[in-house]
Every structure is written in structure tokens, then in C-alpha cells.
N, C-alpha and C positions, 0 to 999 in steps of 0.2 A: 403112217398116213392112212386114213379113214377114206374106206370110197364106196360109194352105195353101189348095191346089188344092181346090173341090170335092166333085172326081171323088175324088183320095186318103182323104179325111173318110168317101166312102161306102165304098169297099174297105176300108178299114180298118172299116170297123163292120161290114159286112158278112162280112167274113172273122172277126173274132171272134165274130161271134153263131154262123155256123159252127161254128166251135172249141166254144163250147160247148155247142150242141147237142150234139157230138158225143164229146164229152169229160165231159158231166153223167152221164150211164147208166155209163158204165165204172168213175168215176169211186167211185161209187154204188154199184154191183154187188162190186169189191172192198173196201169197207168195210164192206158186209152180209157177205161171206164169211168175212170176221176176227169180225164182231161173232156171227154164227151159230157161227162153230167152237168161239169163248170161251165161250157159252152151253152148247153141248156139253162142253166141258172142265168147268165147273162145276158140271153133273150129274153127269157121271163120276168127280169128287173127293168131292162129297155120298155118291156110291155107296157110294166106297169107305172113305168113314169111316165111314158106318155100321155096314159091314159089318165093318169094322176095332174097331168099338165091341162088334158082335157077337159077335165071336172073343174079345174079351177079356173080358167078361162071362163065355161059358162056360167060358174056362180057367178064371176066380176061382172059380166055383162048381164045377168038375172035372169039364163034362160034357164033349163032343166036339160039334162040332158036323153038324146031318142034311146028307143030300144035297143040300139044297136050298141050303143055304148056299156049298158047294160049287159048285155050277152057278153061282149067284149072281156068287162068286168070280171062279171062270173067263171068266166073259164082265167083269168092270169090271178083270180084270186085260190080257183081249186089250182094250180097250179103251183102255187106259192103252198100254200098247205103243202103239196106231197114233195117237193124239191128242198122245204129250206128247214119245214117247223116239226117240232118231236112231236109223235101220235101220244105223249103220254096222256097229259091234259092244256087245258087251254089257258089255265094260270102258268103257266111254265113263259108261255108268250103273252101274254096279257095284253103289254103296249103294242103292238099288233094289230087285237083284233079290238083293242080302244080305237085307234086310226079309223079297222073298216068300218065299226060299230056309227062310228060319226061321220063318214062320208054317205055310207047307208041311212042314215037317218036324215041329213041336209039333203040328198037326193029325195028322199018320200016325200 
């Protein structure tokens, strides 16, 4: 009959309780970071269909839309850029910035 040392039964518990002390918070820390930046993408998509609901409402009725829409704009589209799209180049996204290329343009 075979029966472990001990001394081995406590290094071995003692080294994993270690482990994960110390592997719990990290652990934890990058799955809040994914779970927070998703949160954030999700507002930023809510943003941007409204605002995209907005745009299309006043074409149907033939107004333009104010400044404010504008600014609006601008910041859920630099938002969209640094949350969703690769920095490599802008052909990677193309259909993209085809969408904002032509809603920018029906706005002017």
C-alpha cells in the first residue's frame, strides 16, 4: 500500500492555495475589463442608432439636421473608431466608413 508523504499533501495544498490567491484578482480583473468595455460598446451602438434613426426621420420629412446632431455624430462616430475598428487601415473596414461617407454627404 502506497501513501504519500505528509510533508508532500501540505506543499501541495499550500502551493495551490498560493496559486490562487494570486491568480483570483488577475483573473477577475480581466474579465471585468471585457465585461466593462462590452458595456461601453453597447451604449455606443444604442448611440448610434438613434442617431441613425434620427438622420432618417429628417431626410423623410426634408429637414437637415441642427448642430447638435452633428456634434452628437461626431463624437459616437470617434467612438466607434477607437471601441470596434482595427487602427490598421481603413480598407480593412470599408463598408463602414461607405455608410458614414454617404450619410456625410446627404447631410452637406
Amino acid at each position: 500500500m502506497s501513501t504519500t508523504h505528509p510533508l508532500t499533501i501540505a506543499l501541495i495544498a499550500a502551493g495551490s492555495s498560493l496559486l490562487a490567491i494570486l491568480l483570483t484578482p488577475l483573473l477577475q480583473h480581466h474579465f471585468w475589463r471585457y465585461q466593462k468595455r462590452d458595456e461601453i460598446r453597447l451604449a455606443t451602438i444604442k448611440d448610434f442608432n438613434g442617431l441613425t434613426s434620427q438622420f432618417i426621420a429628417d431626410f423623410l420629412w426634408g429637414t437637415k439636421p441642427g448642430a447638435g446632431w452633428f456634434k452628437a455624430f461626431n463624437v459616437v462616430c470617434g467612438e466607434i473608431e477607437v471601441l470596434f475598428l482595427v487602427r490598421s487601415s481603413r480598407s480593412s473596414y470599408s463598408p463602414f466608413w461607405w455608410i458614414l461617407s454617404a450619410i456625410d454627404m446627404a447631410a452637406a
